[in-house]
One Martini backbone bead per residue (centre of mass of N, CA, C, O) as a GRO file, in nm:
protein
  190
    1UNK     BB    1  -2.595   2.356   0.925
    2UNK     BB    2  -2.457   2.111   0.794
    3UNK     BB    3  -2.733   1.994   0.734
    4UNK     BB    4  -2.918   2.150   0.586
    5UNK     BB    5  -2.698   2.151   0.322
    6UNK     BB    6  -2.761   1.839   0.280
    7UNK     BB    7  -3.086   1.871   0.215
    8UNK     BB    8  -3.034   2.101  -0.048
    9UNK     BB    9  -2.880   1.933  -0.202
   10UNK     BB   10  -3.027   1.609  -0.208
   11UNK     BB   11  -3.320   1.658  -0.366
   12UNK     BB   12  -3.336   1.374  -0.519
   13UNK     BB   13  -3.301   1.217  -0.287
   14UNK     BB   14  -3.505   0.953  -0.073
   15UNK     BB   15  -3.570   0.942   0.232
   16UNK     BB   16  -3.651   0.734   0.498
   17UNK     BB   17  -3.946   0.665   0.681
   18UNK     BB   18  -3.952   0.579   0.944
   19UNK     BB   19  -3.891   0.224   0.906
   20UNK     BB   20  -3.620   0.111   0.801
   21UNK     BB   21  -3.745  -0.235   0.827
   22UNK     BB   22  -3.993  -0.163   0.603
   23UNK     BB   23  -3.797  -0.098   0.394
   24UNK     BB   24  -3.621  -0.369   0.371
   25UNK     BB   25  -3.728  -0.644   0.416
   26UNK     BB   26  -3.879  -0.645   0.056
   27UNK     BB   27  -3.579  -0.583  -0.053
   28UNK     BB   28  -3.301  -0.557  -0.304
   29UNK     BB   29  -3.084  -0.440  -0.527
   30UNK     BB   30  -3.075  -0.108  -0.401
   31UNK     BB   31  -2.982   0.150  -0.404
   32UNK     BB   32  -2.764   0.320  -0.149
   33UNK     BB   33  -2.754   0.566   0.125
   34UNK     BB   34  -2.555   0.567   0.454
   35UNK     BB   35  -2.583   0.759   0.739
   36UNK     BB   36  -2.424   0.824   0.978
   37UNK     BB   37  -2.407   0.912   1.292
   38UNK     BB   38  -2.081   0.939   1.282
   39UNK     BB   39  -2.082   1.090   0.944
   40UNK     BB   40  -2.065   0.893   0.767
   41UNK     BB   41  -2.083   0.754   0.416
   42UNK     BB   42  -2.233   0.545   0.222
   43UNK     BB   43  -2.264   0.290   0.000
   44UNK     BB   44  -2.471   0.064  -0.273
   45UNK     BB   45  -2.611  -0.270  -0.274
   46UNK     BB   46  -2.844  -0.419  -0.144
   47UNK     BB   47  -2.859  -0.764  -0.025
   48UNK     BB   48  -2.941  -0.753   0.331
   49UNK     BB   49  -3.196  -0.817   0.564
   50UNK     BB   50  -3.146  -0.907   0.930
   51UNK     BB   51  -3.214  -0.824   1.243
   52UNK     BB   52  -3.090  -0.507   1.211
   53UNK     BB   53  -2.876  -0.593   0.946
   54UNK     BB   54  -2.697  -0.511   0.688
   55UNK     BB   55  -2.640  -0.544   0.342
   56UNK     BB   56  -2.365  -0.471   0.127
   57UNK     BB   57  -2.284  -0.419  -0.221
   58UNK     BB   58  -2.064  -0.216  -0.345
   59UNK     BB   59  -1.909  -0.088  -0.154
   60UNK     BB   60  -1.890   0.274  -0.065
   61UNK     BB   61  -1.676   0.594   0.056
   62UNK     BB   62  -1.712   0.923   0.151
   63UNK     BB   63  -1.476   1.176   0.077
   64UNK     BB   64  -1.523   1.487   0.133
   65UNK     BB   65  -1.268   1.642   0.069
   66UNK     BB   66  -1.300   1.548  -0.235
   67UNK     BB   67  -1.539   1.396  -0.349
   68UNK     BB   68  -1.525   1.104  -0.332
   69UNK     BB   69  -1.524   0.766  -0.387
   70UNK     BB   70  -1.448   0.460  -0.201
   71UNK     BB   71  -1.296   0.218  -0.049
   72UNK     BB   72  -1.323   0.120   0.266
   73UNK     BB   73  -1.160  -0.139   0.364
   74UNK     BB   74  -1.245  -0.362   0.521
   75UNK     BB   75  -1.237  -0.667   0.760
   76UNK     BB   76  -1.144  -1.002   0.797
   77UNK     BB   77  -1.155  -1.280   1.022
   78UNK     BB   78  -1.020  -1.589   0.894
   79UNK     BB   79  -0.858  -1.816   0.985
   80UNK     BB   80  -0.616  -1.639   1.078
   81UNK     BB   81  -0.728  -1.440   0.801
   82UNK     BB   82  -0.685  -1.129   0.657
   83UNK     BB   83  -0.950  -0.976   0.463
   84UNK     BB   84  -1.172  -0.873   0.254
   85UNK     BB   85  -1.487  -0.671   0.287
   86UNK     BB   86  -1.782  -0.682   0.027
   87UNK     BB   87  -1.981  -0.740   0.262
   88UNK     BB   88  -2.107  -0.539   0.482
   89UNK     BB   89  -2.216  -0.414   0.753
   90UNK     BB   90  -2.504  -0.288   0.922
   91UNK     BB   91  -2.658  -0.134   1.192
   92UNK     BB   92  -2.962   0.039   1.219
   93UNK     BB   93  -2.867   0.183   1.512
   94UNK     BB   94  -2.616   0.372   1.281
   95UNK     BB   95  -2.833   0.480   1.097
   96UNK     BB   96  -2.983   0.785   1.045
   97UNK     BB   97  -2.977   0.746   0.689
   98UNK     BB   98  -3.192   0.677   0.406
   99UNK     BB   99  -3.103   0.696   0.042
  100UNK     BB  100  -3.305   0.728  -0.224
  101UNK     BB  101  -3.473   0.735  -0.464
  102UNK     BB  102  -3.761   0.770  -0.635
  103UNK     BB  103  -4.019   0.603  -0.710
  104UNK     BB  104  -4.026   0.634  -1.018
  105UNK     BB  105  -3.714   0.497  -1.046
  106UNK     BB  106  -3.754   0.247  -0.929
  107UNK     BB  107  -3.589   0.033  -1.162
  108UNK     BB  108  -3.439   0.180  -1.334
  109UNK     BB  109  -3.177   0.146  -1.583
  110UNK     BB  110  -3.060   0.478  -1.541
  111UNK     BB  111  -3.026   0.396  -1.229
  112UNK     BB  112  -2.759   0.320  -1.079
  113UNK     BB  113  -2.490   0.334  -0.848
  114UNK     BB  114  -2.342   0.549  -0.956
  115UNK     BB  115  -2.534   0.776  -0.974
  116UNK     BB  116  -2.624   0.776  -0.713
  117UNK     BB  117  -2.378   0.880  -0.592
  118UNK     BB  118  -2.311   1.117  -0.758
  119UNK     BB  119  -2.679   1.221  -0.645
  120UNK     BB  120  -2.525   1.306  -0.357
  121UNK     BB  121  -2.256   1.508  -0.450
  122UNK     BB  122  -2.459   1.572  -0.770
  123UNK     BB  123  -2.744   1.684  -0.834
  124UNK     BB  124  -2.744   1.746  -1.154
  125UNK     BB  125  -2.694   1.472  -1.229
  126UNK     BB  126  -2.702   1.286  -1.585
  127UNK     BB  127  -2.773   0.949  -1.656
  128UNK     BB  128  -2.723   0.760  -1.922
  129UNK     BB  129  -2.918   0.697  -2.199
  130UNK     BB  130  -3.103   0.488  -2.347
  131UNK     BB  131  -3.314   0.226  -2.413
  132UNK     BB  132  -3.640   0.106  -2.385
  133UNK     BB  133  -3.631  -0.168  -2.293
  134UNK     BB  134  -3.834  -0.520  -2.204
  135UNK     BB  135  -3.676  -0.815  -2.229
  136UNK     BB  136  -3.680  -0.949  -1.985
  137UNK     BB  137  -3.969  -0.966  -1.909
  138UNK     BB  138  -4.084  -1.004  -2.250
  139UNK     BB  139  -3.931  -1.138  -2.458
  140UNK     BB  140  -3.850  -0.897  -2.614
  141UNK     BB  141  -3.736  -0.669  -2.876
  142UNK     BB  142  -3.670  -0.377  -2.989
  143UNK     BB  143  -3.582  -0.273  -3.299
  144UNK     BB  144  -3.378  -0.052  -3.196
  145UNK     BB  145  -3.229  -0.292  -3.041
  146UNK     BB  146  -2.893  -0.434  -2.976
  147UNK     BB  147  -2.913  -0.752  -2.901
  148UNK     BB  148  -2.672  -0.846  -2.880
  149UNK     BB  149  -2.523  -0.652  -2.707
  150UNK     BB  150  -2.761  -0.678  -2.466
  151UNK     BB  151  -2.715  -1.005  -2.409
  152UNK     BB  152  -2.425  -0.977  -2.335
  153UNK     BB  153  -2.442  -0.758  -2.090
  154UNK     BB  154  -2.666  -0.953  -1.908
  155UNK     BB  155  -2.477  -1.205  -1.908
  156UNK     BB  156  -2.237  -1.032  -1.770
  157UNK     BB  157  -2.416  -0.951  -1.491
  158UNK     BB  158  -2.567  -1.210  -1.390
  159UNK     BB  159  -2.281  -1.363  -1.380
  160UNK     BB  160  -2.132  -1.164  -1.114
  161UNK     BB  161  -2.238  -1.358  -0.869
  162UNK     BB  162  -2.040  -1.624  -0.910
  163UNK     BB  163  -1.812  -1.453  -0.794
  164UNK     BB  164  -1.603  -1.297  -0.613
  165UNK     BB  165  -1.607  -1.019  -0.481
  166UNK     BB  166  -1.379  -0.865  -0.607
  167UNK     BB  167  -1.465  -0.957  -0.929
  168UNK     BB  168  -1.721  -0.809  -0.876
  169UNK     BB  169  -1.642  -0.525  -0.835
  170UNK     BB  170  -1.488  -0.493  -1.144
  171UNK     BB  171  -1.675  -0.584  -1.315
  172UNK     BB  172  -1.909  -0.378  -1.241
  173UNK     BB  173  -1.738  -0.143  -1.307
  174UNK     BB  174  -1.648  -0.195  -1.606
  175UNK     BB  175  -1.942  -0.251  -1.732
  176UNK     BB  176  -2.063   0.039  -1.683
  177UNK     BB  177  -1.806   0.188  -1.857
  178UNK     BB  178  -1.884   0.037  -2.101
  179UNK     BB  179  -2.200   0.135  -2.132
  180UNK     BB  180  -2.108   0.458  -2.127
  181UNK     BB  181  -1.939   0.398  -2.364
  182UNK     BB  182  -2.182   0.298  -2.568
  183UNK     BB  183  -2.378   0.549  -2.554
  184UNK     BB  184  -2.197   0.795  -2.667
  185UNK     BB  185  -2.161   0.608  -2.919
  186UNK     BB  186  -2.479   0.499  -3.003
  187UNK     BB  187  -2.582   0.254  -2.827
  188UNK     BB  188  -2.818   0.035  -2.828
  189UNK     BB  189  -2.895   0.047  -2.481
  190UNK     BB  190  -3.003   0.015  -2.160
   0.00000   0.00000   0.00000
């Protein structure tokens, strides 16, 4: 009963069908949700997939009684050092469903992956939009896009993946807010 009623609350994002690894070998940096065999529900942003296992960055653990995203705590031992794992692992079965926007929204610049854990959690969520920019793409700015703004961002978000994992997560989260608060107050970027 209770996977039913999880299946009609969930109805914005799109199930996996088929070979889980036909879907995963050809994309990376795609938010998704990972329910687990065993109940659990993770979230991130696909990193990397290869021969049966994937892996995550800015992985969030569900907590269902709270009903809110957490940092599920991993850990690896190396060099008998113990750290904190930022991009975790999942065999392929281990995983029950895997969760993804529908094909429309695909790359759209307004679904992050707090969105995507969001509409998870509250179907109903509807993420801050910007303006349509297209600047990536095609080296120009449209007339109504924040330049400065916009290039300052995007400079800052290409280049956290230089730094380690924990900074990269911190900075990603940093950064979410701060877009979402500057569109809030009228900033026009995408």
């Amino acid at each position: 009963m209770l996977y039913l009623l999880l299946e009609v609350k969930h109805l914005f994002l799109r199930r996996i069908r088929g070979r889980k690894s036909n879907f995963l070998k050809d994309i990376a940096d795609v938010p998704l949700i990972l329910v687990l065999r065993n109940g659990k529900v993770y979230g991130g942003m696909l990193d990397d997939y290869e021969e049966g296992v994937l892996w995550l960055h800015y992985c969030k653990q569900l907590d269902r009684e709270k009903r809110q995203w957490q940092d599920p705590g991993f850990v690896i031992e190396d060099e008998g050092k113990i750290t904190e794992d930022f991009e975790p692992h999942f065999l392929i079965s281990e995983i029950r469903d895997i969760l993804v926007l529908p094909e429309e929204y695909e790359g759209s610049p307004w679904f992050g992956l707090e969105d995507v854990l969001q509409l998870y959690i509250d179907p109903h969520h509807k993420p801050l939009r910007g303006i349509d920019c297209h600047w990536v793409q095609e080296k120009k700015h449209l007339p109504e896009c924040d330049v400065k703004l916009h290039e300052a961002i995007n400079f800052i978000i290409t280049h956290i993946k230089s730094t380690d994992g924990e900074t990269q997560a911190k900075i990603y989260d940093s950064m979410y807010y701060i877009r979402n608060r500057l569109i809030i107050y009228g900033a026009k970027i995408p």
